[in-house]
DOSENU-697929 format. One line per 10 residues: number of its first residue (from 0); for each residue x negated, y negated, z negated of C-alpha. Coordinates in Angstrom, 3 decimals, m for minus. Each point is the difference from the previous one (the first is absolute). Example, Ala and Ser with C-alpha at 12.3 -4.5 7.8 and 13.67 -1.06 7.14 Angstrom:
BEGIN
0> m12.300 4.500 m7.800 | m1.370 m3.440 0.660
END
This chain:
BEGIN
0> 242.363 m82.026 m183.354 | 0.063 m1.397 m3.788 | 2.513 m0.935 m2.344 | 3.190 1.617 m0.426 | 0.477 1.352 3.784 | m3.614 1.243 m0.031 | 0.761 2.071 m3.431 | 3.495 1.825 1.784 | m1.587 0.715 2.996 | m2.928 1.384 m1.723
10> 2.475 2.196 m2.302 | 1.920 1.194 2.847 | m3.585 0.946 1.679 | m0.533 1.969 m3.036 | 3.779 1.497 m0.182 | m0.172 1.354 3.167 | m3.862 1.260 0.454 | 0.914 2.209 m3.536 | 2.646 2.277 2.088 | 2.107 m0.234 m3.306
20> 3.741 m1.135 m0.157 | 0.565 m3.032 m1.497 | 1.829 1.690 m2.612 | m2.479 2.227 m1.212 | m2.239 m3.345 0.451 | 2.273 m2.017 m2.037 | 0.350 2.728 m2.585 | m3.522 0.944 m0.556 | m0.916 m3.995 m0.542 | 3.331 m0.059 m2.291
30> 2.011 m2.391 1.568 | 3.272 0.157 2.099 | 0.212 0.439 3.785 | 1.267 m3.631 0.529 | m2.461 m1.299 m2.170 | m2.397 1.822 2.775 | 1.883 m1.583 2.558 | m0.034 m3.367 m1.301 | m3.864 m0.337 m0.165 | m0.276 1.699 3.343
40> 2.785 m2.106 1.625 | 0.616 m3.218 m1.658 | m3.652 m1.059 m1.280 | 1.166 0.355 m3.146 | m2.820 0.273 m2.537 | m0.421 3.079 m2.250 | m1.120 m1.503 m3.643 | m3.778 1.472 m1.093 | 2.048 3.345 m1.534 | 1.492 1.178 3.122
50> m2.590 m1.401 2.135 | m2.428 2.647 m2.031 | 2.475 2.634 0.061 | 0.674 m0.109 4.178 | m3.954 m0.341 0.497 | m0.339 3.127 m2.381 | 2.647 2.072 1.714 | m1.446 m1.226 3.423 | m3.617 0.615 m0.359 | m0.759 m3.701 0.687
60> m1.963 m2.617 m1.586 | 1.802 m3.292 m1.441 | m2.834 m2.020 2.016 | 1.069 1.766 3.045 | 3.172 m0.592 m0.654 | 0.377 m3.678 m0.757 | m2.761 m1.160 2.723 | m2.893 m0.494 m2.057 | m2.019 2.986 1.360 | m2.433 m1.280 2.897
70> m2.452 3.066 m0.096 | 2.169 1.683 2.425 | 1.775 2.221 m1.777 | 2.839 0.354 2.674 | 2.844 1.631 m2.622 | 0.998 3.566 m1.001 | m2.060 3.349 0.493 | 2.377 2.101 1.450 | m1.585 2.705 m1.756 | 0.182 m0.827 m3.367
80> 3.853 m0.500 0.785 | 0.789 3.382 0.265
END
């Protein structure tokens, strides 16, 4: 899945593999709960900031995240979550 779709459901992938709330998500990348929501839900795009900040808090790489990883990474390590 590419494009803006492919980048939500790849964010909600990592949302819910961390086993954090996505409060303490949205706080930790320093942006608001519906801001969360909106790039989860609504394939709204997080400018290069945020899009830093959420891979940060989530443990993720930005390649991973926006589709441009092919070496099969397949998304978070639930153990660096934690």
């Amino acid at each position: 899945m590419t494009g803006k779709a492919g980048i939500s459901a790849r964010l909600r992938q990592a949302v819910d593999s961390s086993g954090l709330k996505h409060h303490q998500i949205a706080e930790a990348a320093g942006i608001s709960g519906n801001t969360l929501r909106s790039y989860m839900s609504y394939g709204t795009m997080p400018g290069a900031s945020n899009l830093a900040a959420l891979c940060q808090a989530l443990h993720i790489s930005a390649d991973w995240l926006l589709g441009l990883d092919k070496g099969g990474c397949s998304g978070p390590d639930p153990a660096r979550l934690n």
